[in-house]
N, C-alpha and C positions, 0 to 999 in steps of 0.2 A: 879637778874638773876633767883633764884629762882622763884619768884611768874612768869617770863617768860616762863618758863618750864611748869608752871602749867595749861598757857595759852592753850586753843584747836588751833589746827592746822588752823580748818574751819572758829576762828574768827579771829586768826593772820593773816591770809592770807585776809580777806575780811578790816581788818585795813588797809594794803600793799595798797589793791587796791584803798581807800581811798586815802592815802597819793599821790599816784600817782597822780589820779586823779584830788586832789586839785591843785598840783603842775604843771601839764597841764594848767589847767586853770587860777592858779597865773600868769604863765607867757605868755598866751597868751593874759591874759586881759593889763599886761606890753606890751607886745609886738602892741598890738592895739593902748594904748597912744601915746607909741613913735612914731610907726607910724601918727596917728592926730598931734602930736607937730612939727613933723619934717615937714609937708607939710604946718602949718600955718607960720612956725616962721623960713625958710628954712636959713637964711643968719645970727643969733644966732651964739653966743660963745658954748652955753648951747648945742644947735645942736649939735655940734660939736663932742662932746665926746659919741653923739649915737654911733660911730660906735663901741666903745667897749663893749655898751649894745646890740649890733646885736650879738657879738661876745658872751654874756652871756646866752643872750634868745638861742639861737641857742647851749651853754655846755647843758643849762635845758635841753630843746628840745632830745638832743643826750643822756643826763643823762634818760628819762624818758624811752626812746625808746630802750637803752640798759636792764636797769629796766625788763620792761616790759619780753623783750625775753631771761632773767636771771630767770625770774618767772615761767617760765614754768617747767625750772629743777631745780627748788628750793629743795635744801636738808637741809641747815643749814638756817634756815630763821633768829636767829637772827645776826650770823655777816652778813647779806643780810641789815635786819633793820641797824647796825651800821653803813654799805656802806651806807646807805642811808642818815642818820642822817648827816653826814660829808658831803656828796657829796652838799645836801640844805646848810647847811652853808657854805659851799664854795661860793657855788653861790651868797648867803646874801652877806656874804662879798663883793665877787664882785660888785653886783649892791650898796652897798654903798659906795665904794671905785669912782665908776663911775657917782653918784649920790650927789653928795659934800661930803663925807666923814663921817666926824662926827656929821656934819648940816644937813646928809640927813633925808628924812622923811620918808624913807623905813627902817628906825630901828625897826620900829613893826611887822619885818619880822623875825626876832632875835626871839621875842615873840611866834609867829607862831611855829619855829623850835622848841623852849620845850616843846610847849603843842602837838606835834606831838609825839616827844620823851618820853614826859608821858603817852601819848594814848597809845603808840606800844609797851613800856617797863616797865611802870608804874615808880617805885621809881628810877630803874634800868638807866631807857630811860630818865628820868626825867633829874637825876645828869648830864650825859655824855652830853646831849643837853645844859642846863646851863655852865656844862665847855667849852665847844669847843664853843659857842656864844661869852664867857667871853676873853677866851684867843682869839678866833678874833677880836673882839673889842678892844681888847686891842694891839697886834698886829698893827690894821690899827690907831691907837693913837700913836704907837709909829712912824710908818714913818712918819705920817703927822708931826711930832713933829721934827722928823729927817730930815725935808727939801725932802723927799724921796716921794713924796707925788702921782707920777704918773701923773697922767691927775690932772688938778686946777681945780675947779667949780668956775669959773672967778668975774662971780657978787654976788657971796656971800660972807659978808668979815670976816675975819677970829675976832675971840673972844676974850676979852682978859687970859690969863693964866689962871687966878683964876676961873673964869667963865668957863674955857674948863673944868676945874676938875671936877666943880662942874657936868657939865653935864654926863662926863664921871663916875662918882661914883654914879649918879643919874640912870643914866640906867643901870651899873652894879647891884644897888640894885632891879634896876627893874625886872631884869633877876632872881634873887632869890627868890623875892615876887613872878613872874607869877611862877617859878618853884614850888615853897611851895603849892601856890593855884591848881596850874593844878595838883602836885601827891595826893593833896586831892579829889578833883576831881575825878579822874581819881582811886583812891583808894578803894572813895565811891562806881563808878561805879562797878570796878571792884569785890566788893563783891557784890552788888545789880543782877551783872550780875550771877557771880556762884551761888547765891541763887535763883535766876531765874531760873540757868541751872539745879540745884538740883531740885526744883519742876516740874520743865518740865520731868525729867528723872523719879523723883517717879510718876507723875501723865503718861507718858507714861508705866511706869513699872503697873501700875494699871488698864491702858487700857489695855494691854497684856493679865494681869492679867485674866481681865472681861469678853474679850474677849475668853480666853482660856475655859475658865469657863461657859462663854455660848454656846459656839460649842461641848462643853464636854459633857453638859446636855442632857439625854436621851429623855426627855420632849420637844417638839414641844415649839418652843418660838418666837411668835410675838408682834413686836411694829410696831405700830401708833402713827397718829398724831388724835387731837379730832376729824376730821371729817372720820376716819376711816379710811384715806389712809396706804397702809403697807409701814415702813418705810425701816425694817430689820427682819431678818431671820434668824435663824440658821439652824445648817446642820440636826440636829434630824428633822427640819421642811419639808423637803426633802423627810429623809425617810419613813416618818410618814405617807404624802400627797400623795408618788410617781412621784412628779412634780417636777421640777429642780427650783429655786431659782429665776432664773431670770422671769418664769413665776409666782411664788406668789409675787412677786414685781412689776407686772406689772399688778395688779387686787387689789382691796379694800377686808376690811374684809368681810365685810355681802356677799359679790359675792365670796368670795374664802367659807366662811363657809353658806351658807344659810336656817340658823335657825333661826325660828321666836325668840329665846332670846338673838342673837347677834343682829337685826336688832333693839329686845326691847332698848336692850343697849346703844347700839349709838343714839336712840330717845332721848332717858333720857339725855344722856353726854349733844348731842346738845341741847336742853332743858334745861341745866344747873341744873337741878333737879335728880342727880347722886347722893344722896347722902351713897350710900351704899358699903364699901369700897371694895367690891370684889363681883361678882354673877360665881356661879357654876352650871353648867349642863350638860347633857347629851345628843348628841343629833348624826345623822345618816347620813352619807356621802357617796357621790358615787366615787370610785376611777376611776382614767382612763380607767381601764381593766374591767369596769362595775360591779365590787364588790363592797356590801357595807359595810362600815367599822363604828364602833359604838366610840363616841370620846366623853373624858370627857374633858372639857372647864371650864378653868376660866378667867373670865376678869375683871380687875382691870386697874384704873385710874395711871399711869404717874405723879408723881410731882417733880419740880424742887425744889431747894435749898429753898426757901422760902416759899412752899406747895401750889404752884397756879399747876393745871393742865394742863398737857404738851402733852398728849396724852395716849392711852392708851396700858395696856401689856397682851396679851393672851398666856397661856399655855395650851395645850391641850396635851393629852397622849391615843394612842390605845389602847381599851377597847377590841376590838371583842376577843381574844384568851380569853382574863378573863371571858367577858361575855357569852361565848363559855362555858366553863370549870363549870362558876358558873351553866346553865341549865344542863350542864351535871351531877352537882352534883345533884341538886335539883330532875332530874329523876332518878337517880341511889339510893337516898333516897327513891324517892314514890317507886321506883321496889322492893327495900329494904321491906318496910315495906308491900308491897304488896306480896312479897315473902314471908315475915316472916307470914302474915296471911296466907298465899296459902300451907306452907308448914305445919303449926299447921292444916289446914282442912284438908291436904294430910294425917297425922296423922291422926286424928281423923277417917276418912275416912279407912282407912288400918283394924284398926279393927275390925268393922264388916264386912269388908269384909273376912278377917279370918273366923269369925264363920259363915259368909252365905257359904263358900265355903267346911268349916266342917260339915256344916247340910245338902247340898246338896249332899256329898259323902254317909253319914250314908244314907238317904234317898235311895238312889240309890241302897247299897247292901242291906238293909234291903225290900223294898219295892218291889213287882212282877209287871214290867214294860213293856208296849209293847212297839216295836223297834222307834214309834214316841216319846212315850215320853221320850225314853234311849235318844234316840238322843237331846232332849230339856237341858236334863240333863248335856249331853255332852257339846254343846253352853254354857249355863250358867258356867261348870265347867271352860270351857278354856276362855272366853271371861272374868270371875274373876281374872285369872290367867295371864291372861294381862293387866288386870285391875292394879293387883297388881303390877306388874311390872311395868308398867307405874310411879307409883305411888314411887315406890322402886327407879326408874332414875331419877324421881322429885328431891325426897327428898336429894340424891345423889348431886344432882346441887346444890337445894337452901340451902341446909346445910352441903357443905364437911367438912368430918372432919379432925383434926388435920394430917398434914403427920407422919409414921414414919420411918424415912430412916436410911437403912443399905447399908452398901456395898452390891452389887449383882452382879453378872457375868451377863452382857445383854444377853450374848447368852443365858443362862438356862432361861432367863425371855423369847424369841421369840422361843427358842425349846421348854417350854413348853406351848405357845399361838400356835403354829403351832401341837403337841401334840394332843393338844384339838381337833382342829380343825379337822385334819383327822378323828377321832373316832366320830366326832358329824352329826349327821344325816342329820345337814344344811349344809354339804358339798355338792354339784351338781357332777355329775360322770364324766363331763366335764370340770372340774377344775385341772388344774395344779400346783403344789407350788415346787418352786424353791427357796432355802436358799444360801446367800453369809454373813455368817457371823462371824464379827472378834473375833475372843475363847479367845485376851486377854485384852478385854476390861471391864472393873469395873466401876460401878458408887455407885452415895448413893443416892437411890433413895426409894419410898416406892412400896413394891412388887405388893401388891397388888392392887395397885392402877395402876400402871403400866402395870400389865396383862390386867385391865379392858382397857386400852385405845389400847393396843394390839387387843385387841377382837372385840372392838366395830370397830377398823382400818379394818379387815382381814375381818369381818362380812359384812360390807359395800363396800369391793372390791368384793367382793363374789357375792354379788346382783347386781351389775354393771356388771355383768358376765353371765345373765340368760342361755346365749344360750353356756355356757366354754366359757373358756383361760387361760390366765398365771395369776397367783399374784405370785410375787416375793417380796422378802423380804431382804433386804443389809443391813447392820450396816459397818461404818466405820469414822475412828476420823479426822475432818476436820479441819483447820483455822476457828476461829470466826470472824465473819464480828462486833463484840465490839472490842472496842480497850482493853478495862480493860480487857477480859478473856482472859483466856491463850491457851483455844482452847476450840473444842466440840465436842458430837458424834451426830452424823446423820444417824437414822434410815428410808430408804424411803419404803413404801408399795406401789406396783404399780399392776394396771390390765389393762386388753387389753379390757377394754369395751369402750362405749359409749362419755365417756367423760362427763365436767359438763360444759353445756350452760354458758356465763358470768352473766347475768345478775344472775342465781342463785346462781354462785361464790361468788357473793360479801355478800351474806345472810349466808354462809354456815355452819358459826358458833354460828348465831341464835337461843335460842332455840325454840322446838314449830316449825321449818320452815324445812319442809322436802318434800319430791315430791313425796315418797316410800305410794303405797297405805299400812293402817296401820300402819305407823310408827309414832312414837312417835315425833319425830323432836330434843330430848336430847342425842342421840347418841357422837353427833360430837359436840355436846356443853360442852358434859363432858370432853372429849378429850380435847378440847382448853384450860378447866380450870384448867384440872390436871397439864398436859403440864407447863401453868402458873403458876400454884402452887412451879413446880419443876425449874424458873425462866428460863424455857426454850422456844421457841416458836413456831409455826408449819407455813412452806410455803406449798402450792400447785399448782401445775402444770398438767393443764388438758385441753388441746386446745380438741375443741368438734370433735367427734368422732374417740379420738388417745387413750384412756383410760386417766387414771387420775394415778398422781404420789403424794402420801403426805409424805411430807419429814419433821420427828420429829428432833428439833435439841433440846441437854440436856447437859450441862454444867459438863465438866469431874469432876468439884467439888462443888456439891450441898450443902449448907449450911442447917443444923439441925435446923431447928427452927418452931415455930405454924405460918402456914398461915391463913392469913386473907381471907374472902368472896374475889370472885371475883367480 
């Protein structure tokens, strides 16, 4: 019963249909003799007792067909099997009963009934089919003994006593011998078969596995067969390509990658002169959308269990963002080191122009000048004095220094850049300045570093101004569009000038790129890196000819620490 239980449902039930099915055609192929004997031999003793075998074949018949439509709402499948087991010996019985009895030669139907009852129950089915064959046999021994005998089989004549025993203790032994051998059988199998079913279940638990594991992989992963055909695909291959599955399945390698070192490959494989067990390279691909995308490749040989070559495996992985990032490093080194010379000459440089610009002053008071060469003096004085300046916003960019942040009220940081501003001579007298700003707002930012990007802001709405208007000035603490901060302030500086073309927009933070006759082009580049410095970042909004709005956004809690070069 046990080892019953243990049985799967999918193979009990596919044994059932077996059983049936033999037993169909046991008794149709019975049913076909009788019919050929009854038409050769119609006026027969032997005939005679067909019509109780019509009556047999027609219980099977009725047995099989109820079976059947029992099977469909099968709940308890083994008392189903034990109906079953009983119902065939009944029937045995029967046709031996109608078959000369215990002379018949459908006794090795008895046999059939335990190797049935071993297949379906094993030791279980085994026993129960050996008894009930036994006790019917013995059963129709005793009527026939008891004068009770039914129908006679006429021309067969009956044995003597000693001889009926024997026969009858000869196939009951027989009935124990097939039973012994069919639950051996049948026991074999039955562990042959669960170890079968264990291997099937780990080696499908390993294809799960494999599979999980290659669709998981972020790496692009193609197999082939040796002539290049693709065989499979995972889903990194997809998104890697841009192309859906079923089209890199419906194309070879060298036509999906076409690089002269995939095409070398596959030369070599076919060629049978592959001897090298992986080649890697780099090479350039055009996506759908007409991009092209930079892809590191490696391709290796396929081998089955015994190490013959089966086909082959490609992994490939996007390069362009790395390959992107490494040129970006690689120039932001040369600008590096070209800054760090530009700003030791910018030094260099600064000091004499210090004393040219000290020896042209002395000069000037000490020396009796006519108003030509006053004025020469004058050029040289202030074209030095931009010089140096120039030179002063260089050095500023290519070598900021350390921050050092305290708390500061913003307002006293933009009332005093607006301060300034009024009192300074580069105010136009058609300039308006309007303040909207929040008095309890605090940052940790460094002051002075902060005025400057105030100044160079207000300086450069001012000249976007030649002919007046407004710059206005608002501080107020907004939502940050990061998830990690916790909010920000937004300072916007706006004017009612001209606006900035796009095409210069996208330059704006450029140094060196400016449009203003005279200007330096560091202005707004200092700005962006102070800005950065303080982990904050600057938008602008300036559709051409509405003015321009630059909106500084600064994190309500700036972390103390030495910045790095921008």
């Amino acid at each position: 019963m046990a080892a019953t239980h243990r049985s799967r449902p999918d193979d009990l039930t596919t044994r059932l249909k077996w059983l049936m099915l033999m037993r169909i055609s046991l008794v149709t192929f019975l049913f076909g003799v009788t019919l050929l004997v009854s038409f050769r031999h119609p006026a027969t003793e032997l005939v005679s007792s067909f019509n109780y075998l019509y009556l047999l074949i027609g219980y099977a018949y009725l047995l099989t067909a109820l079976s059947a439509v029992a099977f469909r709402r099968l709940r308890r499948p083994v008392l189903f099997i034990y109906g079953q087991i009983v119902g065939d010996i009944l029937f045995i019985t029967g046709i031996l009963h109608v078959t000369g009895g215990l002379q018949s030669p459908f006794i090795f139907l008895y046999f059939l009934s335990i190797i049935s009852g071993s297949s379906l129950l094993y030791q279980t089915g085994g026993f129960i089919a050996t008894l009930l064959s036994s006790l019917s046999y013995l059963v129709l021994f005793y009527f026939e003994q008891g004068g009770a005998t039914g129908v006679q089989a006429g021309p067969l004549a009956t044995p003597a006593l000693s001889h009926l025993y024997y026969r009858v203790f000869l196939n009951l032994f027989s009935f124990v011998i097939i039973a012994f051998l069919s639950n051996q059988l049948t026991g074999r199998l039955k562990r042959a078969g669960e170890a079968i079913r264990e291997r099937e279940d780990s080696i499908e638990d390993l294809q799960v596995l494999n599979e999980n594991i290659v669709q998981s992989v972020t790496s692009g992963l193609i197999t082939t067969d040796l002539a290049g055909i693709i065989t499979s695909a995972n889903i990194s291959s997809e998104k890697i390509l841009k192309i859906t599955r079923r089209e890199i399945m419906r194309t070879t390698l060298d036509r999906l990658f076409p690089l002269p070192q995939v095409g070398d490959y596959l030369a070599r494989v076919s060629a049978n002169i592959s001897d090298d067990v992986f080649s890697r390279f780099e090479g350039s691909r055009e996506t759908p959308f007409g991009e092209e995308m930079i892809l590191g490749m490696t391709l290796s040989l396929l081998r089955n269990n015994r190490g013959n070559p089966v086909g082959l495996l490609c992994t490939f992985q996007d390069l362009t963002q790395i390959k992107t990032l490494e040129g970006e490093m690689r120039r932001r080194e040369q600008l590096a080191m070209v800054g760090e010379l530009a700003a030791g000459i910018a030094h260099e440089i600064r000091n004499p122009l210090a004393s040219m610009s000290g020896s042209i002053q002395v000069l000037a008071s000490e020396l009796e000048l006519n108003e030509d060469s006053r004025k020469l003096m004058d050029i040289i004085l202030k074209e030095t004095d931009r010089l140096n300046n120039l030179i002063g916003n260089f050095l500023m960019y290519a070598r900021p220094r350390p921050l050092a942040c305290k708390p500061v009220r913003l307002k006293d940081l933009l009332e005093d850049s607006v301060t300034l501003l009024r009192n300074s001579d580069r105010l136009p007298g058609g300039v308006c300045i309007e303040t909207d700003l929040d008095s309890d707002t605090e940052l940790l930012v460094d002051a002075m570093a902060m005025r400057q990007v105030f100044w160079n802001l207000v300086i450069n709405a001012i000249e976007a101004m030649p002919d007046g208007g407004l710059l206005k000035i608002v501080s107020a603490s907004v939502s940050s569009k990061h998830a990690a901060d916790p909010g920000v302030v937004r300072v916007s500086i706006s004017d009612t000038g001209n606006g900035i073309e796009p095409g210069i927009k996208e330059k704006l933070f450029f140094p060196f790129h400016t449009t203003k006759e005279g200007g330096s082009g560091l202005g707004l580049a200092i700005v962006h890196q102070i800005i950065k410095q303080h982990d904050g970042w600057v938008d602008v909004v300036s559709p051409p000819g509405e003015g321009s709005v630059f909106h500084l956004y600064l994190p309500e809690s700036t972390p103390v620490r030495m910045h790095q070069e921008v």
